[in-house]
C-alpha positions as CSV (number, residue, x, y, z in Angstrom):
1,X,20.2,49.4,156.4
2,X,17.3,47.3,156.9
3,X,17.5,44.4,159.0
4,X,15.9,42.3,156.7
5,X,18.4,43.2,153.9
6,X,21.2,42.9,155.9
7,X,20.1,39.3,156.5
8,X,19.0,38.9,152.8
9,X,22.6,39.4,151.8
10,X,24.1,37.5,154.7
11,X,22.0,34.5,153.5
12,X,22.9,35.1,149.6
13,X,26.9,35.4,150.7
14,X,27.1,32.0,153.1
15,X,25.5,30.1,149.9
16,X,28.6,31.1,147.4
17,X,30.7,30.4,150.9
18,X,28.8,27.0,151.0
19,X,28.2,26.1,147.6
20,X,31.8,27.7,145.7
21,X,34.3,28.3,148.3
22,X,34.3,32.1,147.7
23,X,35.9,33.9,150.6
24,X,34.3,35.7,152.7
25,X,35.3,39.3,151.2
26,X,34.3,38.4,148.1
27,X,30.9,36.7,148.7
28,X,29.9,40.1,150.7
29,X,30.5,42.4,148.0
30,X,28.5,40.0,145.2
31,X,25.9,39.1,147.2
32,X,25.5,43.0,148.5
33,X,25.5,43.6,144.3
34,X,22.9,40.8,143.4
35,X,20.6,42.5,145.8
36,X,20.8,46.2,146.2
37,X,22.7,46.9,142.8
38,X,26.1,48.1,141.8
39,X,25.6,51.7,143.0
40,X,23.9,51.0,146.2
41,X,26.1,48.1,147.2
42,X,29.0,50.7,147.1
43,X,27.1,53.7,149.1
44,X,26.3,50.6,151.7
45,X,29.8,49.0,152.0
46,X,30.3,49.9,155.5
47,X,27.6,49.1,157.3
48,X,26.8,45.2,155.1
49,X,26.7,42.4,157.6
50,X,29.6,41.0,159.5
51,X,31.6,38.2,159.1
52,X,30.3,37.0,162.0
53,X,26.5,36.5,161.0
54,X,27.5,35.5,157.8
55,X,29.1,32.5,159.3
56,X,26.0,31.7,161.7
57,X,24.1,31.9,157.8
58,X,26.9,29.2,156.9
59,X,25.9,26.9,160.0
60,X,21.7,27.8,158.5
61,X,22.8,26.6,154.9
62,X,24.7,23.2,156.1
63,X,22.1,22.2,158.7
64,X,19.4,23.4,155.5
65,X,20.8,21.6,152.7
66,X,24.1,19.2,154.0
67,X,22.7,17.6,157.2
68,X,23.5,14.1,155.9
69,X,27.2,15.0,155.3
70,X,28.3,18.0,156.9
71,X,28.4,16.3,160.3
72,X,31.1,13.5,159.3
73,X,32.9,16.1,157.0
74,X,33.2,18.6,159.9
75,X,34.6,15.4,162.5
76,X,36.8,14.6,159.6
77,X,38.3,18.0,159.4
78,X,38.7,18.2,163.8
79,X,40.2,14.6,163.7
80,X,42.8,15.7,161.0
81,X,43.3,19.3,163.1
82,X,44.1,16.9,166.2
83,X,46.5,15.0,164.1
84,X,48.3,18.1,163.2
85,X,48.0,19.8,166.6
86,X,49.2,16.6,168.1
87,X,52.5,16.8,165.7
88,X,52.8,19.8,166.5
89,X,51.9,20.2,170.4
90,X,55.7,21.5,171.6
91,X,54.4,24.8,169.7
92,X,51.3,25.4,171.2
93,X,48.7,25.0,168.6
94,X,45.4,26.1,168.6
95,X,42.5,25.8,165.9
96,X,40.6,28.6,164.7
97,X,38.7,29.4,162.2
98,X,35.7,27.7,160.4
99,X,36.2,24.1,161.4
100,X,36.7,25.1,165.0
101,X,33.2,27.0,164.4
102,X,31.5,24.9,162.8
103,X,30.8,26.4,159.4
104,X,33.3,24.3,157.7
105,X,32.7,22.9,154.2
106,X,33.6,21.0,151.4
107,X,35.8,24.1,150.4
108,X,37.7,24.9,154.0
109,X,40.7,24.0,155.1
110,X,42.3,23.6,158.8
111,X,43.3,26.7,160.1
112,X,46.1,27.0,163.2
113,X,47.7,29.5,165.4
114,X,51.2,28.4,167.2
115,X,53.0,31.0,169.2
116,X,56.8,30.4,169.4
117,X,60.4,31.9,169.8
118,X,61.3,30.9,166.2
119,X,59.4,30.5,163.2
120,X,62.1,29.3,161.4
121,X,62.6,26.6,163.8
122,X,58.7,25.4,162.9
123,X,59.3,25.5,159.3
124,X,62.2,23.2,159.6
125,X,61.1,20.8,161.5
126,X,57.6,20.7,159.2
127,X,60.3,20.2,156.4
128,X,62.3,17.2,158.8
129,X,58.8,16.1,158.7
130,X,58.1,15.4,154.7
131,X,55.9,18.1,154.4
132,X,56.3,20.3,151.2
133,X,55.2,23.8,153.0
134,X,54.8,27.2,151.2
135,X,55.6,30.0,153.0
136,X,52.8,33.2,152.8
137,X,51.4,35.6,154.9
138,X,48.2,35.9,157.2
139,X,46.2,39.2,158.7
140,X,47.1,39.3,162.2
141,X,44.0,38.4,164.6
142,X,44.5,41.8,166.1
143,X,43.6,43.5,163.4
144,X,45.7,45.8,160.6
145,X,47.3,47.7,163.0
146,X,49.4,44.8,162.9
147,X,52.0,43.4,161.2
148,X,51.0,40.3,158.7
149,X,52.3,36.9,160.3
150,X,54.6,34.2,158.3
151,X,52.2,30.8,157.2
152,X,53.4,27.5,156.5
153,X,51.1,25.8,154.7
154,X,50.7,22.2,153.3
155,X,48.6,19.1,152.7
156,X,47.9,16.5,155.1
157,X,46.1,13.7,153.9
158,X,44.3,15.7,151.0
159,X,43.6,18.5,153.2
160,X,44.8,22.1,153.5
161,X,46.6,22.9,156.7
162,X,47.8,26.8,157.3
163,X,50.0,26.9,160.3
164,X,50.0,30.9,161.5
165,X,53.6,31.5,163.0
166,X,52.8,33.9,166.0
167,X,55.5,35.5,168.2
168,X,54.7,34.5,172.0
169,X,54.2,37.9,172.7
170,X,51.2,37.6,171.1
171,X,49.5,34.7,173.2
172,X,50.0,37.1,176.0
173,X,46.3,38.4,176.1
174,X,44.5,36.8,173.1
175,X,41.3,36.2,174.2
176,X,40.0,32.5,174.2
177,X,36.4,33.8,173.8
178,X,34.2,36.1,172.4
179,X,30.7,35.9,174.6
180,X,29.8,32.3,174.2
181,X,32.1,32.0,170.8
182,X,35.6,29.8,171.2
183,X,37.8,31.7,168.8
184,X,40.9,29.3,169.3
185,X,40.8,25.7,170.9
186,X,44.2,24.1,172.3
187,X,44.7,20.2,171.9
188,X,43.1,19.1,175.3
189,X,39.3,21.5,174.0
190,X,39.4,19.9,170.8
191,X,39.3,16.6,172.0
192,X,36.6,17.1,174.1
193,X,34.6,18.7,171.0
194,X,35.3,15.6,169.0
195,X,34.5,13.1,172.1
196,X,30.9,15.0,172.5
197,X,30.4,14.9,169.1
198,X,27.5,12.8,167.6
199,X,29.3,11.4,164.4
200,X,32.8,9.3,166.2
201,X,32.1,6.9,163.6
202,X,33.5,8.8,160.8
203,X,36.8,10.0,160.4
């Protein structure tokens, strides 16, 4: 495919990301649709853009069209991940996903990563906790050659929190990094994202 389409769609997906909260998936396939076509998109599934430049295209629309907000919304979202991270540090929580990134928005919620003995033992001492949880299921960050892992997720002060409940087996050779990209931050990296951040005045 051209580089330029590739690109094209990219852009067109991170805007429904931006603008709707439509999942990644989901704002692949349309936006492929929207600009090659129905019967096109389908010959060209394999080879549209990754995830991974349609979140840089994310980063383009905030700094674009939300450079007044986005900032304080994105500190907003680390200082509640903190909070949580904090409650939960005996479980070794990391943060990953769009608000560690950086492509965060209005539509994102806090996404962690605790590896542990027990997942039962987390849930109930969410529940000891006051949280009302639901219990789902996540993609494994190894891929679908393995098994889907247990979620706890709930609200904390009008935010989504989804606490992945890895085995610590798992931690055991995760990478941290992917070239320059953090793809999980513990409690003591998140802190120093927030302290160099430009916008401590809103939380």
């Amino acid at each position: 495919m051209n580089p330029e389409i590739k690109t094209e769609i990219a852009a067109a997906a991170a805007r429904m990301i931006a603008q709707d909260g439509v999942d990644y998936g989901s704002a692949k396939r349309k936006a492929a649709r929207q600009i090659l076509g129905d019967a096109q998109a389908r010959d060209l599934s394999d080879i549209l853009p990754d995830n991974e430049q349609i979140e840089e295209e994310v980063r383009l629309y905030h700094a674009l069209y939300n450079a007044d907000t986005h900032p304080a919304h994105l500190f907003r979202l680390r200082g509640l991940a903190l909070q949580v991270m904090e409650m939960l540090e005996q479980y070794q929580p990391f943060l990953t996903g769009s608000v560690l990134h950086g492509s965060a928005g209005m539509h994102d919620d806090v996404h962690l990563q605790v590896f542990v003995d027990s997942a039962k033992e987390v849930e109930i001492y969410l529940l000891n906790k006051n949280l009302q949880i639901e219990i789902s299921e996540s993609p494994h960050f190894r891929g679908p050659r393995f098994e889907d892992v247990e979620t706890a997720s709930f609200m904390w002060k009008n935010v989504g929190v989804h606490v992945e409940l890895y085995e610590q087996d798992d931690l055991r050779g995760a990478k941290k990094k992917s070239g320059d990209k953090l793809l999980r931050a513990d409690i003591a990296e998140l802190r120093s994202i927030l302290s160099n951040s430009s916008h401590p005045a809103q939380q």
